[in-house]
C-alpha positions in Angstrom: 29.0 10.7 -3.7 30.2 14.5 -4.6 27.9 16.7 -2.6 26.3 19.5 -4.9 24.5 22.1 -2.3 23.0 22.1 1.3 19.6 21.8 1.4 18.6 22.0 5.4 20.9 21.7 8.7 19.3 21.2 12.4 20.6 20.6 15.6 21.0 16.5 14.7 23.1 17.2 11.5 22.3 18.1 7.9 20.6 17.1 4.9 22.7 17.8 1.4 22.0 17.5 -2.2 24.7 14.7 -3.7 24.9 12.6 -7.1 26.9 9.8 -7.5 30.4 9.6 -8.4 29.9 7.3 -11.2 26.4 8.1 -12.5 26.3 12.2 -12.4 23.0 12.1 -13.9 21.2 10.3 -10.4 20.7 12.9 -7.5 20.1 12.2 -3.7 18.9 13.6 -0.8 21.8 12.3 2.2 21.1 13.0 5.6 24.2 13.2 7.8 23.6 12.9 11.5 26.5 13.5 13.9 26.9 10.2 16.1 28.0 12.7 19.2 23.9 14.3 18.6 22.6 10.8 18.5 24.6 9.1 21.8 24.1 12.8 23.5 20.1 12.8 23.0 20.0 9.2 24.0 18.7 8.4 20.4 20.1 5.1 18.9 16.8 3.8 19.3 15.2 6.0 17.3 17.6 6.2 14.7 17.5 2.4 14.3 13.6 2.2 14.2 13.6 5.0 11.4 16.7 3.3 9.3 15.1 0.2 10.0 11.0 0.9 9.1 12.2 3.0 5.9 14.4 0.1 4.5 11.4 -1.8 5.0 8.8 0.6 2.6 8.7 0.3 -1.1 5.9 2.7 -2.2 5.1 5.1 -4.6 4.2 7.4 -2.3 7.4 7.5 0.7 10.5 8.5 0.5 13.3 5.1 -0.2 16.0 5.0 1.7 18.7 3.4 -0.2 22.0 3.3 2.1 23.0 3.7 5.2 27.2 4.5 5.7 29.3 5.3 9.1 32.2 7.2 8.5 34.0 8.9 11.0 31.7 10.8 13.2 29.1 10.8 11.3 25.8 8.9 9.9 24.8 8.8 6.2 21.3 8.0 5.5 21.4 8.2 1.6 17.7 9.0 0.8 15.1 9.3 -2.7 15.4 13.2 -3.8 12.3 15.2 -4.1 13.2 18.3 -5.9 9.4 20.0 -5.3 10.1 20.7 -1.4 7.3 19.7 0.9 3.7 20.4 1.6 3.7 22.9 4.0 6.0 25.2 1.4 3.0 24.6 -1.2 0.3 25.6 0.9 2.0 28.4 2.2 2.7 29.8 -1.4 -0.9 29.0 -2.3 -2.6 30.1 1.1 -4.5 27.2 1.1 -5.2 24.5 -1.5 -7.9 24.2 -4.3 -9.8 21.3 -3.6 -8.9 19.2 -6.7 -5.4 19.6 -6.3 -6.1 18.6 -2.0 -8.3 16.1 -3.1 -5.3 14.7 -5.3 -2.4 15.3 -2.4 -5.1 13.7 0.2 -5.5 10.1 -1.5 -1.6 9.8 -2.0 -1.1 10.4 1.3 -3.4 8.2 2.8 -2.8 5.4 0.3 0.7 5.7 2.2 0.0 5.9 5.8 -2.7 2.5 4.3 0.2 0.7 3.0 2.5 1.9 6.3 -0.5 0.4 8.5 -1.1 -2.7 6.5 2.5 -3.4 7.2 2.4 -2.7 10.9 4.1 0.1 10.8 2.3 3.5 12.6 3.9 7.0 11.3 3.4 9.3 14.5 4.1 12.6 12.7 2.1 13.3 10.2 2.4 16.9 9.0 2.9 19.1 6.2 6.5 19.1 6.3 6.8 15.4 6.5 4.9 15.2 2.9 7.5 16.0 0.7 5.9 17.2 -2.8 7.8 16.4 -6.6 7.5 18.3 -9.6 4.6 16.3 -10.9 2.5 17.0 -8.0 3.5 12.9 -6.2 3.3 13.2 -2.6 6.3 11.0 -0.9 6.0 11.2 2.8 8.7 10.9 4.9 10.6 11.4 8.4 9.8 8.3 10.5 11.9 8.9 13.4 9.0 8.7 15.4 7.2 6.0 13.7 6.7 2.4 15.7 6.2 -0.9 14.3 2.9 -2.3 15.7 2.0 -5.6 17.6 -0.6 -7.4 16.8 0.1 -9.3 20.7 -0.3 -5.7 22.7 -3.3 -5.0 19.5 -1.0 -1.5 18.2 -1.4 -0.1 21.9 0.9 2.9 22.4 1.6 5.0 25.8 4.4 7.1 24.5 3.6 10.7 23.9 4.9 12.0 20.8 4.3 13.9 17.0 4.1 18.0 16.4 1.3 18.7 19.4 -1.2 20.9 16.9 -1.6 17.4 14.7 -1.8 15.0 17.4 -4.5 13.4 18.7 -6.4 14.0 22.3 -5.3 10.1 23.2 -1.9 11.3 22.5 -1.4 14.2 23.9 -3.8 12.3 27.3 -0.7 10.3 28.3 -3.2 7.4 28.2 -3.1 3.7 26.5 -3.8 4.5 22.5 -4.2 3.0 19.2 -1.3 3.8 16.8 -3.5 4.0 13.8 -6.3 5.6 14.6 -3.7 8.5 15.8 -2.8 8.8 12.8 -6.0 8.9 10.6 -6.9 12.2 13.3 -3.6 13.3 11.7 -4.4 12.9 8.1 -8.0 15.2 9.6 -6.2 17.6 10.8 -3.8 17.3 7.5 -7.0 18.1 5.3 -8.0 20.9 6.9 -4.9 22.7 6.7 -4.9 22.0 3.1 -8.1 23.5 2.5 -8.0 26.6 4.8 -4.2 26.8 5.1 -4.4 27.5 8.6 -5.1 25.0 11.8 -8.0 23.6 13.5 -6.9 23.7 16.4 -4.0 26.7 17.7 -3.0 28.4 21.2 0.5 29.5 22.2 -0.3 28.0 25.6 0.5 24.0 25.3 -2.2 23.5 28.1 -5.1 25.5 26.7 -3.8 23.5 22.9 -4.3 20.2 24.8 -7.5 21.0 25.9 -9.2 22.5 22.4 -7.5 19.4 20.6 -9.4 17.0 23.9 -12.7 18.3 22.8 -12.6 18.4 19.3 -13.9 21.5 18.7 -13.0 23.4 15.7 -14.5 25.5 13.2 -15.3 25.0 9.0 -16.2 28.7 7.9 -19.3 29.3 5.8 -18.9 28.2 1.7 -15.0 27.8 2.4 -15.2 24.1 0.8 -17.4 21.7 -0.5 -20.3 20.5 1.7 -18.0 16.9 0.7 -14.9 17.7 2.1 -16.1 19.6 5.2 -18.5 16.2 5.8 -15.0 14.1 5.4 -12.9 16.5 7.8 -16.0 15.8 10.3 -16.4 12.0 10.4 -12.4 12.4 10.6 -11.5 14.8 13.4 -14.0 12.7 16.1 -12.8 13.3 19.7 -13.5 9.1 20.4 -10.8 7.4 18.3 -13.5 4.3 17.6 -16.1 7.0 15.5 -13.1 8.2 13.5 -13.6 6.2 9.4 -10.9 3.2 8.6 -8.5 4.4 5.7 -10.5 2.3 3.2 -13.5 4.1 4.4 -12.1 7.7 4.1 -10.6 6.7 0.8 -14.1 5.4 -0.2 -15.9 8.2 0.4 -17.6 10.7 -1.9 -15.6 13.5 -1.8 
């Protein structure tokens, strides 16, 4: 691979833009960790379960990973290239979303978290920075380095605590017993929401006082700021009880 450009660096490494030495014409996104981050952080595991749920995806709407390399002191995740940049970018140069084109986003995204689930696979972080967004308006969702593959035996019970804080959901952020899934269908709520108003639900500087608005449930849908559809959807979503929250099917069957 020749690398063309930089596209993001972070504590764990960074992310370039390469093509392939023998085919100039096909582009990819390579995320190079530093094997020193990962033993230092304790975070083989992680790495493992990400490498090993995203060779396991083939859908139209996540990210492929196509190689993994060692060299050196480094890891080389060679990964699909989305030239768009992601979600959050989009609704942060629009303010907030017009509902056709959320509407449009919203189904590709939970078609994928559908499929992810379907395969026993829970996401964990679902936010707008982890939907990556390509020219022709595809969503490809991405980053599962804190993504678990579920058990059917324990019935996709988690305990461990993790995902940005303002997307998770109250079970999560409890430190009690919770269902992968239905974590992640608050997510894709809270997702909506931010797609329509371009702001959050649920917001405090404070993680306590965050916990506790997020444990309640209680947020706020200004007057005429989106159809009565989509403000009924973000409702039946964003339930405090993860057993009132819709099924994916349901959510994708609804009328909005």
């Amino acid at each position: 691979y020749t690398v063309i450009r930089m596209l993001g660096t972070g504590s764990s490494g960074e992310v370039v833009l390469a093509r392939e030495t023998d085919n100039p014409d096909k582009l990819f996104a390579i995320k190079i960790i530093l094997l020193k981050y990962i033993h230092r952080n304790h975070l083989s595991t992680q790495i493992k379960r990400e490498i090993s749920v995203m060779k396991s995806l083939h859908h139209d709407n996540i990210v492929r990973l196509y190689r993994v390399l060692k060299g050196g002191s480094r890891l080389y995740l060679v990964c699909e290239y989305i030239s768009g940049g992601d979600l959050f970018d989009k609704i942060s140069g629009l303010t907030s979303l017009p509902e056709p084109l959320a509407c449009k986003y919203f189904i590709q995204i939970v078609k994928a978290i559908q499929y992810c689930h379907d395969n026993g696979i829970t996401h964990r972080d679902l936010k707008p920075e982890n939907c990556m967004v390509t020219v022709d308006d595809e969503i490809k969702v991405t980053d599962f380095g804190l993504s678990n593959i579920t058990s059917q035996k324990y019935g996709d019970m988690f305990f461990t605590v993790c995902g940005t804080p303002h997307y998770a959901s109250p079970e999560v952020l409890s430190r009690v017993q919770y269902h992968g899934p239905l974590s992640d269908i608050w997510s894709i709520g809270v997702l909506l929401y931010v797609m329509l108003l371009g702001y959050l639900p649920f917001d405090d500087d404070l993680h306590e006082a965050l916990r506790i608005k997020i444990k309640h449930a209680k947020f706020v849908i200004p007057k005429n700021s989106m159809s009565p559809e989509a403000e009924d959807l973000i409702r039946r979503i964003i339930k405090a009880d993860p057993a009132k929250r819709p099924s994916l099917a349901e959510i994708l069957a609804h009328d909005w």
